[in-house]
Backbone of each chain as ProteinMPNN parsed JSONL, in Angstrom:
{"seq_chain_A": "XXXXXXXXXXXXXXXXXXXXXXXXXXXXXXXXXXXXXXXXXXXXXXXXXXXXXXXXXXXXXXXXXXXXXXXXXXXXXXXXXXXXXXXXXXXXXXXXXXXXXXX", "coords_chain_A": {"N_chain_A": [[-7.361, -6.483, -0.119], [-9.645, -7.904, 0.105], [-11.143, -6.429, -2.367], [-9.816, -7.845, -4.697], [-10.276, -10.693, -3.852], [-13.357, -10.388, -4.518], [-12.746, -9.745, -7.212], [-11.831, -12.226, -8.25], [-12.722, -14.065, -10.079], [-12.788, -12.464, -12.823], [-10.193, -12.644, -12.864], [-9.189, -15.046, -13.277], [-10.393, -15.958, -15.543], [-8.628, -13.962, -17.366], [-6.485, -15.914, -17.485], [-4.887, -15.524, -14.863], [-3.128, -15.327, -12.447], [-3.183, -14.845, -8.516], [-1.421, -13.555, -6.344], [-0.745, -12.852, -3.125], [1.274, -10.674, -1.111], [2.838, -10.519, 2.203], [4.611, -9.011, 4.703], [4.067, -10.286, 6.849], [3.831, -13.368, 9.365], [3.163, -16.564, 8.593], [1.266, -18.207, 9.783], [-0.318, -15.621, 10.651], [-1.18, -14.78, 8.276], [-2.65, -17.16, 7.523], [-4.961, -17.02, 9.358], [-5.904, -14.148, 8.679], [-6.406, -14.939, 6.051], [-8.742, -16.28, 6.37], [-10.286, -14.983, 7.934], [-10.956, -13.257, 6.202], [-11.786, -14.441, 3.685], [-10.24, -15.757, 1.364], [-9.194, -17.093, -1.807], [-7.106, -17.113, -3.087], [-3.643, -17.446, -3.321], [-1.664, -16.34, 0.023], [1.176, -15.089, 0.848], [4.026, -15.516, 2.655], [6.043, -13.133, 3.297], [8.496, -13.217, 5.52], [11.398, -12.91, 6.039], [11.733, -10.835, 4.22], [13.225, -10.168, 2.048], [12.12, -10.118, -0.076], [10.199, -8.281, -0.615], [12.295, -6.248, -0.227], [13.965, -6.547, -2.63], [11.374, -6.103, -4.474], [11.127, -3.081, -4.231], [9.766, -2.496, -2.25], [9.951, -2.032, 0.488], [9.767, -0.339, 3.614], [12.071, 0.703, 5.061], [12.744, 2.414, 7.485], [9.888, 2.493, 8.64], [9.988, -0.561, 8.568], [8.011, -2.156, 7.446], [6.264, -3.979, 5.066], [5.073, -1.829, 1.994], [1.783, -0.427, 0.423], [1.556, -2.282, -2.985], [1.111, -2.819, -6.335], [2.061, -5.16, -9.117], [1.794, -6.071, -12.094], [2.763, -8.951, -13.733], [3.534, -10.764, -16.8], [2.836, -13.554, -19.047], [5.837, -14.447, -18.919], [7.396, -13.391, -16.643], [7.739, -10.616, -17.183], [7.153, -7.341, -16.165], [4.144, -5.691, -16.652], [2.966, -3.501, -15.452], [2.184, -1.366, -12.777], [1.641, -0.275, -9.766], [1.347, 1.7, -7.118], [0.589, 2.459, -3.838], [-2.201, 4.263, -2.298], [-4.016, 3.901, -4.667], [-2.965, 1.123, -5.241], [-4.549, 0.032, -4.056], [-6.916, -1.35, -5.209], [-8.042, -3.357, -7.215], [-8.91, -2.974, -10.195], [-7.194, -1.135, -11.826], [-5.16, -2.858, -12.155], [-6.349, -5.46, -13.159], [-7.367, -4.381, -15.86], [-5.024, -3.238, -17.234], [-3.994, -6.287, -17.596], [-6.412, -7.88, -18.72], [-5.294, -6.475, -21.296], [-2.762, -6.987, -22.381], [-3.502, -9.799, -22.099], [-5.214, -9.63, -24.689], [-3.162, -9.004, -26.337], [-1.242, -10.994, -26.828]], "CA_chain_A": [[-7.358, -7.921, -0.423], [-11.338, -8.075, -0.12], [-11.703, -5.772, -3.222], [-8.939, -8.869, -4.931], [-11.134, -11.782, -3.89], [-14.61, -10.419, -5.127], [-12.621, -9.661, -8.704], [-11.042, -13.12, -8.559], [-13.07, -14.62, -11.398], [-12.393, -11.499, -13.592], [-8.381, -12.545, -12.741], [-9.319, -16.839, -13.816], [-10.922, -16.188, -16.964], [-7.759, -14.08, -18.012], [-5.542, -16.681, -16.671], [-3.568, -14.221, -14.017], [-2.913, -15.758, -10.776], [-3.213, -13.307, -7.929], [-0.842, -13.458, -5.252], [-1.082, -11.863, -1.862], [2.56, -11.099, -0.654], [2.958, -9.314, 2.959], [5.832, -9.502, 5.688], [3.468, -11.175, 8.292], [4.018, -14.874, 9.406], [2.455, -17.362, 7.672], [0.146, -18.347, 10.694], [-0.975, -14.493, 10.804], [-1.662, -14.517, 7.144], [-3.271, -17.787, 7.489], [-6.189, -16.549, 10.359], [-6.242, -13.473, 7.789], [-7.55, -15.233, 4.679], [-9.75, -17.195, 6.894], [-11.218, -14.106, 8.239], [-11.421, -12.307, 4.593], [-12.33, -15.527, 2.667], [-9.626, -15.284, -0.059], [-8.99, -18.641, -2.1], [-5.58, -17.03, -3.789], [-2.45, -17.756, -1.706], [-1.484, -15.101, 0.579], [2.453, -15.39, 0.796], [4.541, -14.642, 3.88], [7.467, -12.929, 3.391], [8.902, -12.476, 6.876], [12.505, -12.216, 5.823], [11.741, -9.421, 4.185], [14.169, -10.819, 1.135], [11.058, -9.949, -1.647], [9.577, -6.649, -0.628], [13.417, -5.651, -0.791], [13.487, -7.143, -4.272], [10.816, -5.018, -5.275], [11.119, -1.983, -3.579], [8.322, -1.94, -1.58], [10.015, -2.098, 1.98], [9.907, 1.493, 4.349], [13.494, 0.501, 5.907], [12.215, 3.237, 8.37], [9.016, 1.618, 9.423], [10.236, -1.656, 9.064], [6.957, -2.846, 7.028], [5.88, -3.538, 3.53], [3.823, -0.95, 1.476], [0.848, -0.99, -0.649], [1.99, -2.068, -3.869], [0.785, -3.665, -7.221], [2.895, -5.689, -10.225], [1.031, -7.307, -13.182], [4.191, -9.909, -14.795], [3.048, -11.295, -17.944], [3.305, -14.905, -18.693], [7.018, -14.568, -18.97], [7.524, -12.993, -16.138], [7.976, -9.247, -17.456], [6.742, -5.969, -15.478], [3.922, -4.508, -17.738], [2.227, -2.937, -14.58], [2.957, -1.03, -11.424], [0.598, 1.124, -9.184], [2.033, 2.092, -5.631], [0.315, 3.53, -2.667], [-3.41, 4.062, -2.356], [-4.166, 3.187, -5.702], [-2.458, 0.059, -5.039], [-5.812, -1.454, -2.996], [-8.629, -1.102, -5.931], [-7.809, -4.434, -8.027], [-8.964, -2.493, -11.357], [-5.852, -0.848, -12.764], [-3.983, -4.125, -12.405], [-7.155, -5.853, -14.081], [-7.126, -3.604, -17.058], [-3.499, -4.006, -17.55], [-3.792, -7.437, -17.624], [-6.717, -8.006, -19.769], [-5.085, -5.436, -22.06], [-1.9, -7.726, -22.543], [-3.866, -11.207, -22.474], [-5.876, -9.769, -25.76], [-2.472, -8.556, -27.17], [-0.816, -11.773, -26.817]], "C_chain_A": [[-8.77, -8.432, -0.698], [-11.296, -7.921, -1.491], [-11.003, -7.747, -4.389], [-9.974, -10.125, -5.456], [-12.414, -11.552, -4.729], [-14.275, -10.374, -6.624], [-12.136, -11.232, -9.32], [-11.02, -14.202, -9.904], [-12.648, -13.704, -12.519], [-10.725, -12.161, -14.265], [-8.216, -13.791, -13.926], [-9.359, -16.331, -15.039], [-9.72, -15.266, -18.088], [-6.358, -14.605, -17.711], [-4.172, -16.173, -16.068], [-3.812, -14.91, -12.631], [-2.632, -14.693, -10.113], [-2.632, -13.99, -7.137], [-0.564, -12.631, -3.96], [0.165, -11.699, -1.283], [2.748, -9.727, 0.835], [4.684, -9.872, 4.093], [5.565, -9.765, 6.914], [3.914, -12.714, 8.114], [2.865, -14.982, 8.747], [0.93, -17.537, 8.898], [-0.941, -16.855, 10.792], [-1.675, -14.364, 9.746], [-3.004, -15.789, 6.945], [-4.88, -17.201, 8.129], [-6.827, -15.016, 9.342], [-6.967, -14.145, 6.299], [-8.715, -16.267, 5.312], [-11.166, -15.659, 7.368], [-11.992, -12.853, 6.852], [-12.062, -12.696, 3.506], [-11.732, -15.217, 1.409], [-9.3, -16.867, -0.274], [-7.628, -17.982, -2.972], [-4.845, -17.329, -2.48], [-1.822, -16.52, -1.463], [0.464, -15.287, 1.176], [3.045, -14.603, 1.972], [6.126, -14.48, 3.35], [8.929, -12.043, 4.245], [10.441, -12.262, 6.688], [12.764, -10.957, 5.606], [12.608, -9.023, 2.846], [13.39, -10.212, -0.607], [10.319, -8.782, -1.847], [11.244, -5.612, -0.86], [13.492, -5.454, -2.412], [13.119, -5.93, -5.164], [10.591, -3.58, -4.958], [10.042, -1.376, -2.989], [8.412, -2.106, 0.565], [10.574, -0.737, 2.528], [11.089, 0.323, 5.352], [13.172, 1.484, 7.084], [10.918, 2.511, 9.462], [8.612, 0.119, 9.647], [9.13, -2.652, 8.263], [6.917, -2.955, 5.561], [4.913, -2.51, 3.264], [2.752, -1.208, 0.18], [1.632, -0.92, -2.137], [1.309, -3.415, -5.108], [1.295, -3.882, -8.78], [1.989, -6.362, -10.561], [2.3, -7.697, -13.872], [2.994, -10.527, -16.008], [3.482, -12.77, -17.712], [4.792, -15.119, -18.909], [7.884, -14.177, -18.439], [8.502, -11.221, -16.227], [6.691, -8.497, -16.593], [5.652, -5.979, -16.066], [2.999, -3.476, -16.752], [2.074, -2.289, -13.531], [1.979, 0.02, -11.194], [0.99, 0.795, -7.832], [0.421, 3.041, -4.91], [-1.082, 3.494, -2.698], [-4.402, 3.478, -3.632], [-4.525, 1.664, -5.818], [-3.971, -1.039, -4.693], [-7.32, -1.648, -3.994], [-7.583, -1.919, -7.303], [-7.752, -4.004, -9.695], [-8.106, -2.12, -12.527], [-5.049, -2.177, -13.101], [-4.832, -5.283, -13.09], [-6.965, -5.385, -15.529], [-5.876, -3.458, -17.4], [-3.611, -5.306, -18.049], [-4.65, -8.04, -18.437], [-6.661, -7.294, -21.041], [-3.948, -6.121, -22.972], [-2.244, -9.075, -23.14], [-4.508, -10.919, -23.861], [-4.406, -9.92, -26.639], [-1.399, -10.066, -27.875], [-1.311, -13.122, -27.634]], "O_chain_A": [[-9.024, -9.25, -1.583], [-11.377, -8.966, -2.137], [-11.825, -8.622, -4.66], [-10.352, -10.479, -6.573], [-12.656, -12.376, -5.611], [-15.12, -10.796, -7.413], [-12.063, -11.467, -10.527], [-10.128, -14.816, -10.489], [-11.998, -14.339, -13.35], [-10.255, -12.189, -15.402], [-7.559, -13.763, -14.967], [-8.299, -16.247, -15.659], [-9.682, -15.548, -19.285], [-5.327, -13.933, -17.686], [-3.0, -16.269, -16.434], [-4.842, -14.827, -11.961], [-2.049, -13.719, -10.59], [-3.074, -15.128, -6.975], [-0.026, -11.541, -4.156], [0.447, -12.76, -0.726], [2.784, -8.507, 0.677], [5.452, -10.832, 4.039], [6.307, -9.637, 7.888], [4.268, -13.217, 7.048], [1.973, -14.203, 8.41], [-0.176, -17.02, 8.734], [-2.152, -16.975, 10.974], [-2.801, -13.886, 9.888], [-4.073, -15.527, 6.394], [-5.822, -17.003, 7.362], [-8.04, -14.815, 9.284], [-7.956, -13.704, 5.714], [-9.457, -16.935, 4.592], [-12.37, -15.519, 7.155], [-12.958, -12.101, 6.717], [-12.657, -12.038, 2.652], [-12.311, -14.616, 0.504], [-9.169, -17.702, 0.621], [-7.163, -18.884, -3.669], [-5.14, -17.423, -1.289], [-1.468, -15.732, -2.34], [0.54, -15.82, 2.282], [2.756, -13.446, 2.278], [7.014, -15.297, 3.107], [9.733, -11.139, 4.019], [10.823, -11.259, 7.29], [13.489, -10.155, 6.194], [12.74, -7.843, 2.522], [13.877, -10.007, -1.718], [9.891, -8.341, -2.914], [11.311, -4.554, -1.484], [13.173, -4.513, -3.138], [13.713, -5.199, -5.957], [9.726, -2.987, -5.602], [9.537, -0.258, -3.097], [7.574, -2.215, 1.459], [11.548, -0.14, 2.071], [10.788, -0.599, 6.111], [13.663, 0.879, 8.037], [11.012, 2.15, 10.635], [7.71, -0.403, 10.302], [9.292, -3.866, 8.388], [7.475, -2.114, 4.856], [4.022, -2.245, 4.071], [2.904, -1.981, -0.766], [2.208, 0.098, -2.519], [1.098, -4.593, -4.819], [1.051, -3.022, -9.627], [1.345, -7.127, -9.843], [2.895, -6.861, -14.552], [1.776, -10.621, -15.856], [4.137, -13.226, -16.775], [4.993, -16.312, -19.138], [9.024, -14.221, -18.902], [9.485, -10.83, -15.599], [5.567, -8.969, -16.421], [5.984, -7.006, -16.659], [2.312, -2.643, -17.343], [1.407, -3.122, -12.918], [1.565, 0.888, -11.963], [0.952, -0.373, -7.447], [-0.382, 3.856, -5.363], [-1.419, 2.45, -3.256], [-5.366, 2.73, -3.469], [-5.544, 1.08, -6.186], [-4.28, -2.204, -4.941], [-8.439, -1.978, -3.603], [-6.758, -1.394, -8.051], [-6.884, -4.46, -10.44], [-8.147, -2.51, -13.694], [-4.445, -2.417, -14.146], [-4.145, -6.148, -13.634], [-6.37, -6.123, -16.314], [-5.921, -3.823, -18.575], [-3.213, -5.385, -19.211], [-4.089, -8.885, -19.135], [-7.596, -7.33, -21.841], [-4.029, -5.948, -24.188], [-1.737, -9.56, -24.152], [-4.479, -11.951, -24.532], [-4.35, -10.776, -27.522], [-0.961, -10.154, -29.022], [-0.657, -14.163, -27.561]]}, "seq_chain_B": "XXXXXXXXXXXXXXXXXXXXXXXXXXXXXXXXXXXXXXXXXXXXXXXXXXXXXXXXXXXXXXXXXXXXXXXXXXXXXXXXXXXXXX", "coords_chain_B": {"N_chain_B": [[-12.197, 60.37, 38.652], [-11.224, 60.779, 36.394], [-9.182, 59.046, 36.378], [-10.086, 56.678, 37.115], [-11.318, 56.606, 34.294], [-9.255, 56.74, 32.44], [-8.348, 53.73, 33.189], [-10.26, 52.648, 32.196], [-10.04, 52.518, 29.462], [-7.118, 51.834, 29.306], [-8.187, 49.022, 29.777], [-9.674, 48.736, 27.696], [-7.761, 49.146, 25.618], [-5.773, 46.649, 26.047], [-7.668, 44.292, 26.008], [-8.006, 44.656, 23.099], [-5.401, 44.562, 22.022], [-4.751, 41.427, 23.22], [-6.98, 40.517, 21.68], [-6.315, 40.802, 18.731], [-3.81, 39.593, 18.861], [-4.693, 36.804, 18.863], [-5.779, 35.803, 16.297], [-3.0, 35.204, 14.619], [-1.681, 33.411, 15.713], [-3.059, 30.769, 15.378], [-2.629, 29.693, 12.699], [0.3, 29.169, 13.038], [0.013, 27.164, 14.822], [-0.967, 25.281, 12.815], [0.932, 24.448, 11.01], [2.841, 23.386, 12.398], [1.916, 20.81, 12.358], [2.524, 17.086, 12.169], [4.653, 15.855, 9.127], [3.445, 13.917, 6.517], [3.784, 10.273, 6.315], [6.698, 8.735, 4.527], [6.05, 6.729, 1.684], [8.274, 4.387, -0.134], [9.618, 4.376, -3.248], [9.562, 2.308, -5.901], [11.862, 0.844, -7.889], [11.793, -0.576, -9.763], [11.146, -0.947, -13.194], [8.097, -1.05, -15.875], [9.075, -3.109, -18.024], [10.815, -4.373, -17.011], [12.282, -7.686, -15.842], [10.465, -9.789, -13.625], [11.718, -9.811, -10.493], [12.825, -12.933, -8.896], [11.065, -15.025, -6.661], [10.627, -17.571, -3.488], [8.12, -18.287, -1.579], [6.334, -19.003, 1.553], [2.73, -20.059, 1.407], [-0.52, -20.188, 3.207], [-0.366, -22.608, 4.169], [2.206, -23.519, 4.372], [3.54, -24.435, 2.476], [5.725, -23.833, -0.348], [6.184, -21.556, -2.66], [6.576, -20.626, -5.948], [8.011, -18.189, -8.067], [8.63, -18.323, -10.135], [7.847, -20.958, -10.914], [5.137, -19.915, -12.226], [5.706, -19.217, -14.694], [5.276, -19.097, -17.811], [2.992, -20.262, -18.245], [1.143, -18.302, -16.792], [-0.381, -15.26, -16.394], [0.424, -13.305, -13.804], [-0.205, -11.222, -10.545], [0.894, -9.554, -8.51], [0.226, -8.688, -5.387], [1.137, -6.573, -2.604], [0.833, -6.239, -0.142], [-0.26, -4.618, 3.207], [0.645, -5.651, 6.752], [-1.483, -8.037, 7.883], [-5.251, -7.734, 7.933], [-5.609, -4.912, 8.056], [-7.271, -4.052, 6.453], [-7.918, -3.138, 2.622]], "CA_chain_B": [[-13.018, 60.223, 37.714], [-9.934, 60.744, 34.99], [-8.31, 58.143, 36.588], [-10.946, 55.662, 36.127], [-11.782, 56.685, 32.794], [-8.214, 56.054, 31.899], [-8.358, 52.147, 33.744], [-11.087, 52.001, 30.713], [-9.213, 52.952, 28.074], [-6.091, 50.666, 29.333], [-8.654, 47.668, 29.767], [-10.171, 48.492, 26.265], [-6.774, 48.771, 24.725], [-5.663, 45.709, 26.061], [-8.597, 43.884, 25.337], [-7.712, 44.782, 21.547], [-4.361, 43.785, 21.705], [-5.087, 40.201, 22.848], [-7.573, 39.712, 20.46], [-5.066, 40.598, 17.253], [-2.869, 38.82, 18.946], [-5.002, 35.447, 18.666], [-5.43, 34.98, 14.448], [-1.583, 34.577, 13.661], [-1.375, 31.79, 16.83], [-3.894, 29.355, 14.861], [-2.004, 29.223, 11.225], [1.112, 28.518, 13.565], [-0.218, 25.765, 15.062], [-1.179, 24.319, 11.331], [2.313, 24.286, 10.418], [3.771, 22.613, 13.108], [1.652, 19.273, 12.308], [3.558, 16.128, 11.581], [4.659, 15.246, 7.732], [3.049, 12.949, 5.907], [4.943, 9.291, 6.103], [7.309, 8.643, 2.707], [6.09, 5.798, 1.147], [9.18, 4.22, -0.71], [8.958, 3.891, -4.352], [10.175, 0.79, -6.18], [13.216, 1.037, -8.76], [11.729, -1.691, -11.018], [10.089, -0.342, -13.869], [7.581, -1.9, -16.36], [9.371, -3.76, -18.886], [12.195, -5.196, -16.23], [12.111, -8.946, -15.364], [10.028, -9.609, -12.092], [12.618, -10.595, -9.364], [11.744, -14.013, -8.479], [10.917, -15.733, -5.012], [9.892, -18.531, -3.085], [7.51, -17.857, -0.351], [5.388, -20.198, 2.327], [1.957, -19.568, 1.393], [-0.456, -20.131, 4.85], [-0.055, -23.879, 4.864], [3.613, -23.667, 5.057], [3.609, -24.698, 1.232], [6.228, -22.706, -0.945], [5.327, -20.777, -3.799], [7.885, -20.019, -6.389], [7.236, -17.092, -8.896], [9.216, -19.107, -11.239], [6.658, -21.737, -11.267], [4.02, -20.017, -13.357], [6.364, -18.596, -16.223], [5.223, -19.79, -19.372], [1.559, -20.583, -17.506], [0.133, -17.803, -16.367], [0.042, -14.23, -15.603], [1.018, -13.098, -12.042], [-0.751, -10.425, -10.479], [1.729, -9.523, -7.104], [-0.306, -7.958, -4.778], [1.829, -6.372, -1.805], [-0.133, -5.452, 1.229], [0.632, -3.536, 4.665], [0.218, -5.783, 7.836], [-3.178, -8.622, 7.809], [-6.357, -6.835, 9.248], [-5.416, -3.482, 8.424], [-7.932, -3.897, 5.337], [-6.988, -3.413, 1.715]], "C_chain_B": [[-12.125, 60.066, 36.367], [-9.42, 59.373, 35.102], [-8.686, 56.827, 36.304], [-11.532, 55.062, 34.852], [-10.327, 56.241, 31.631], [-7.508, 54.513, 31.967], [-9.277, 51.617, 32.361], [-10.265, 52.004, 29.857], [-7.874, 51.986, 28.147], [-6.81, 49.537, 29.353], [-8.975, 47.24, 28.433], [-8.977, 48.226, 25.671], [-6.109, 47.341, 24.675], [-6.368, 44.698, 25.528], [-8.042, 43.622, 23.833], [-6.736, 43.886, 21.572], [-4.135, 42.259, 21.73], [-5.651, 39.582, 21.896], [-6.783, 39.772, 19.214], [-4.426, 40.216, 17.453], [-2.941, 37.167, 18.246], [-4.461, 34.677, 17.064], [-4.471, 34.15, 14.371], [-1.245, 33.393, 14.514], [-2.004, 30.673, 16.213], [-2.776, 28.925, 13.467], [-0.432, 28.47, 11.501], [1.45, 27.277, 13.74], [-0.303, 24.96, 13.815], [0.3, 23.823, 10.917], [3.122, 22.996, 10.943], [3.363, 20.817, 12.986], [2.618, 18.271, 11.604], [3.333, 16.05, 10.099], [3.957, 14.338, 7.127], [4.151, 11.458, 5.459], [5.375, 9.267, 4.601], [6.783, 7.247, 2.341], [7.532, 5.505, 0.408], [8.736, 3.581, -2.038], [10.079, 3.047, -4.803], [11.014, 1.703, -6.915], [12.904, 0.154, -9.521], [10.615, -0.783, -11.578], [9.691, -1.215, -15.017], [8.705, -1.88, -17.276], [10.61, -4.83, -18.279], [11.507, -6.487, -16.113], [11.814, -8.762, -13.972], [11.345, -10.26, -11.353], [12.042, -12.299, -9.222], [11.899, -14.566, -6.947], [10.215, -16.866, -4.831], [9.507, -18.471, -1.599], [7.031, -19.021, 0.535], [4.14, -19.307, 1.777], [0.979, -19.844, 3.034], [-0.473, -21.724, 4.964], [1.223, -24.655, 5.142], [4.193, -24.362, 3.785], [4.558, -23.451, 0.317], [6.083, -22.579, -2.007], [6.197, -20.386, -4.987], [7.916, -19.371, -7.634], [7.385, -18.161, -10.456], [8.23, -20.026, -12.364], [5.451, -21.58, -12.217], [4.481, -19.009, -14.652], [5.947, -19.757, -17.458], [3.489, -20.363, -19.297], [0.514, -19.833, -17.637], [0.525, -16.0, -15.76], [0.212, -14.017, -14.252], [0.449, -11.553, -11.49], [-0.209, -9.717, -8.977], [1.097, -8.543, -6.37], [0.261, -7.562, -3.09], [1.004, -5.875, -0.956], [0.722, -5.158, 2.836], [-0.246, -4.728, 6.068], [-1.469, -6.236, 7.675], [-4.045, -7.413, 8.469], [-6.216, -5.853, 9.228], [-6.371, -2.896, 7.268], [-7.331, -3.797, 4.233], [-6.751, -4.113, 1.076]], "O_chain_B": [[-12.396, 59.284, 35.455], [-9.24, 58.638, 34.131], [-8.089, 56.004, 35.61], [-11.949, 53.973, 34.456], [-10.334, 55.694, 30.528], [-6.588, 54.089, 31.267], [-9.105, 50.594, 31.699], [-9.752, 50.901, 29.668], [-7.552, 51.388, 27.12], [-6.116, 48.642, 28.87], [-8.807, 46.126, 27.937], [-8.895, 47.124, 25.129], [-5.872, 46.809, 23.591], [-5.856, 44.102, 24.58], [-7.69, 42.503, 23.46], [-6.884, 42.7, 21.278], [-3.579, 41.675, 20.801], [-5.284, 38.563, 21.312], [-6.593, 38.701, 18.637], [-3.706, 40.039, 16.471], [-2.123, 36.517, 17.595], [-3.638, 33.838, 16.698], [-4.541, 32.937, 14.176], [-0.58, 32.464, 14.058], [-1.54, 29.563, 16.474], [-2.232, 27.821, 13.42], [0.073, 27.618, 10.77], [2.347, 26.534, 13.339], [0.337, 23.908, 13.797], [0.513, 22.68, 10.513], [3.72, 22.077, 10.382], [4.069, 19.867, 13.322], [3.351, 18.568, 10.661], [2.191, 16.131, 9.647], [4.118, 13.491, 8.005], [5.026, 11.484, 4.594], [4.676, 9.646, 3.661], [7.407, 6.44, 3.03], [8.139, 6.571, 0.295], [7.908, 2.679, -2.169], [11.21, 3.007, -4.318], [11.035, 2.926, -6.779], [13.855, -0.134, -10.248], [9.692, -0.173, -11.04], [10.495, -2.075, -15.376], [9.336, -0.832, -17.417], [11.152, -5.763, -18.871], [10.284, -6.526, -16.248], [12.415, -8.017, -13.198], [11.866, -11.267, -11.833], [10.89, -12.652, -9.475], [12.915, -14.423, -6.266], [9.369, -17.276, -5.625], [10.276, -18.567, -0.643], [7.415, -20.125, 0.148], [4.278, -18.09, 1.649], [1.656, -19.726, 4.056], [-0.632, -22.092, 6.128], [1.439, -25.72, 5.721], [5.298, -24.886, 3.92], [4.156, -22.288, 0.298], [5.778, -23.609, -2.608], [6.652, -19.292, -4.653], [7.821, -20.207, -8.532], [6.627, -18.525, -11.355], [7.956, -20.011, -13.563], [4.865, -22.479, -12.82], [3.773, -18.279, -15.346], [6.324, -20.891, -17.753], [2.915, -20.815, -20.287], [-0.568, -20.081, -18.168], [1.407, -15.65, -14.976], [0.025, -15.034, -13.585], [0.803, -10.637, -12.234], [-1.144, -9.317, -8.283], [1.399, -7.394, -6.691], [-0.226, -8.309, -2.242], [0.423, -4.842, -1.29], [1.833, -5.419, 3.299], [-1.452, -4.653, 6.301], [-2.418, -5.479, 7.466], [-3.695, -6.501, 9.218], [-6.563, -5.287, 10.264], [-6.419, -1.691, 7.021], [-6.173, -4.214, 4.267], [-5.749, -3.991, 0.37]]}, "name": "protein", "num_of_chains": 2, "seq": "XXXXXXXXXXXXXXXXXXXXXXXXXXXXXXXXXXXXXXXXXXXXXXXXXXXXXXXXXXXXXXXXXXXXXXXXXXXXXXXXXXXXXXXXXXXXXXXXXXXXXXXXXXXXXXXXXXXXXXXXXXXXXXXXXXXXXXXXXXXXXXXXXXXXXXXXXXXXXXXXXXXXXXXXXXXXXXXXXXXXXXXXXXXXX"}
């Protein structure tokens, strides 16, 4: 989420809103972007209703996993990197200003 | 004097045998270590429509993917548990 924030201007200037989505409460997530200093919104999704969704919930360990979707402005896919990958903002940068030229 | 000389020869042989015993006990142990957890991989693939949702973000404000269609790209960044870095 660090790596996220320091790219966040990168994200603005190709007008991509970054969203932070985990299956902590909101209060937990809150004291978390306070302690990380992120100005995107960090989304709680303690149901558990949206990591289903996208298939990013271990039904086993009960948690979400690292995972990263670039939607276009029309809310299409064009992007997906799972798992360690997932935490280095770059791939889902380059996707995304790859699309905003094409568009 | 035989008799002693043959207490050597059973201590030496033994000796041996423990030690070739040891090697094949270590590669054992390697084996038996736990798996590596499964991550679960998604079932949406690029070109599908994102699901959509409406979340609280942390001021208890909801968020709704919906909202920035036609706006703005969306960049969904899924993370494991605050504070765990990442």
């Amino acid at each position: 989420m660090q790596a996220y924030q320091s790219d966040i201007a990168k994200f603005d200037a190709t007008e991509t809103q970054v969203l932070g989505i985990s299956v902590d409460s909101a209060p937990a997530n809150a004291r978390f972007a306070e302690d990380i200093k992120v100005t995107f919104p960090l989304l709680s999704d303690f149901k558990r209703t949206t990591v289903r969704d996208y298939g990013v919930f271990s039904e086993e360990g009960g948690y979400g996993t690292r995972a990263t979707f670039v939607l276009d402005k029309d809310g299409i896919i064009r992007h997906i990197e799972q798992g360690r990958t997932a935490i280095d903002p770059s791939g889902a940068f380059q996707a995304c200003s790859i699309f905003t030229k094409k568009s | 004097m035989t008799r002693k000389f043959l207490s050597f020869i059973l201590l030496v042989a033994l000796s041996v045998m423990a030690c070739a015993q040891q090697p094949p006990a270590a590669p054992a142990n390697k084996a038996q270590s736990a798996p590596p957890p499964v991550a679960p991989k998604t079932h949406l693939k690029i070109g599908d429509p994102a699901p959509d949702f409406t979340l609280s973000n942390t001021k208890g404000e909801k968020v709704k993917l919906s909202d920035f269609r036609g706006k703005k790209n969306v960049v969904l960044a899924f993370y494991v548990l605050a504070f765990t870095g990442g």
